[in-house]
NUTI-311505 format. One line per field, with one value per residue (C-alpha): x, y, z. Coordinates in steps of 0.05 Angstrom, whole numbers. Last residue first. Layout:
BEGIN
c1 <- (X / ...);
c2 <- (Y / ...);
c3 <- (Z / ...);
This chain:
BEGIN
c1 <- (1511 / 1443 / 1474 / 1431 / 1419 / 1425 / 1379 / 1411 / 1380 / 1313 / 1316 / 1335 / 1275 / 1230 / 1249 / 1231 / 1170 / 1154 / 1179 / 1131 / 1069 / 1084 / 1097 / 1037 / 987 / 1029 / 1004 / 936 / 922 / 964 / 909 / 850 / 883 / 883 / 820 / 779 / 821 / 807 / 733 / 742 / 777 / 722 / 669 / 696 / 724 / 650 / 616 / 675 / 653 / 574 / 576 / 624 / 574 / 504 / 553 / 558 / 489 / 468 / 417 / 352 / 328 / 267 / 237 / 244 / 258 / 304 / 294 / 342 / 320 / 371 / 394 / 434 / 501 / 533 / 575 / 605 / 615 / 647 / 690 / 719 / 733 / 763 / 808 / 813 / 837 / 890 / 916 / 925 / 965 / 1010 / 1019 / 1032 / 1081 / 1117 / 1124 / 1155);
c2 <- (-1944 / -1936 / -1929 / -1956 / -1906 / -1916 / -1883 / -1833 / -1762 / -1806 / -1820 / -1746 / -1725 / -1772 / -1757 / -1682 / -1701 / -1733 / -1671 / -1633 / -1668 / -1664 / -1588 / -1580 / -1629 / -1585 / -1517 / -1534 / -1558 / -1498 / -1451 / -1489 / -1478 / -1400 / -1386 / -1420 / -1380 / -1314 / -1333 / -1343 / -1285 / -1243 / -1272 / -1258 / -1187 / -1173 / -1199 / -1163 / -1095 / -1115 / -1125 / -1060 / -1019 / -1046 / -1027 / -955 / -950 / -968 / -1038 / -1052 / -1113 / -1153 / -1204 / -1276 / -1246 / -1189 / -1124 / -1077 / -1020 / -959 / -941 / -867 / -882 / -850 / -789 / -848 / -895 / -840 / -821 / -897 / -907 / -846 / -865 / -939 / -916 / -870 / -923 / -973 / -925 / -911 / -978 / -996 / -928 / -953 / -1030 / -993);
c3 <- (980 / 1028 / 1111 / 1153 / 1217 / 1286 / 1337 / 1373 / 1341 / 1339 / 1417 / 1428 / 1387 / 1420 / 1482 / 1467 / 1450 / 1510 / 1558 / 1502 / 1520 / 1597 / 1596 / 1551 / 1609 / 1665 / 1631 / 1619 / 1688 / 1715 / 1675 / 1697 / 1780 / 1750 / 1724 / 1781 / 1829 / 1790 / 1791 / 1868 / 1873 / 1840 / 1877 / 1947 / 1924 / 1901 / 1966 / 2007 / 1968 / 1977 / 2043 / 2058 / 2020 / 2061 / 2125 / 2104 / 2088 / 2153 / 2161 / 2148 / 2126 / 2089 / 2068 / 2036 / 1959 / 1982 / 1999 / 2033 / 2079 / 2092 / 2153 / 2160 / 2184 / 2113 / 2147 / 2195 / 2151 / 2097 / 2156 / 2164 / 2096 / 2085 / 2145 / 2117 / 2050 / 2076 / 2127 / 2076 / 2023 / 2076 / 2090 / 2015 / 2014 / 2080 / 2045 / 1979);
């Protein structure tokens, strides 16, 4: 499974790397203090890591709320599950 992962790696960085170099023409990019021009190719790769940097910090953000959730439930039910054993142990008065 690790050789097919690598494989997979390689693939994507060789079409990677050929698109970069059929897409090396410079392109302008405005923005609200000015202005830039850099490739094509390396406009793309900015955007990609800007889109993987926001998506894993939203799936970051999901996931630490998620534990929070999880550990306050796991707490809850540790208590009422005391309760129940407590109850299960707790002497009753018999009624004749």
């Amino acid at each position: 499974m690790r050789l097919v992962y690598l494989l997979l790696f390689v693939v994507i960085l060789a079409v990677g790397f050929v698109l970069s170099i059929l897409n090396s023409a410079p392109i302008t990019i405005n923005y609200y203090y000015g202005w830039l021009e850099l490739p094509l190719s390396f406009a793309l790769l900015i955007a990609f890591i800007m889109g993987a940097l926001i998506g894993l910090s939203s799936k970051i953000w999901s996931s630490l709320r998620w534990r929070q959730r999880y550990s306050k439930l796991s707490k809850e039910a540790s208590i009422s599950k005391k309760e129940v054993s407590s109850l299960r142990t707790y002497p009753t008065k018999r009624i004749n």
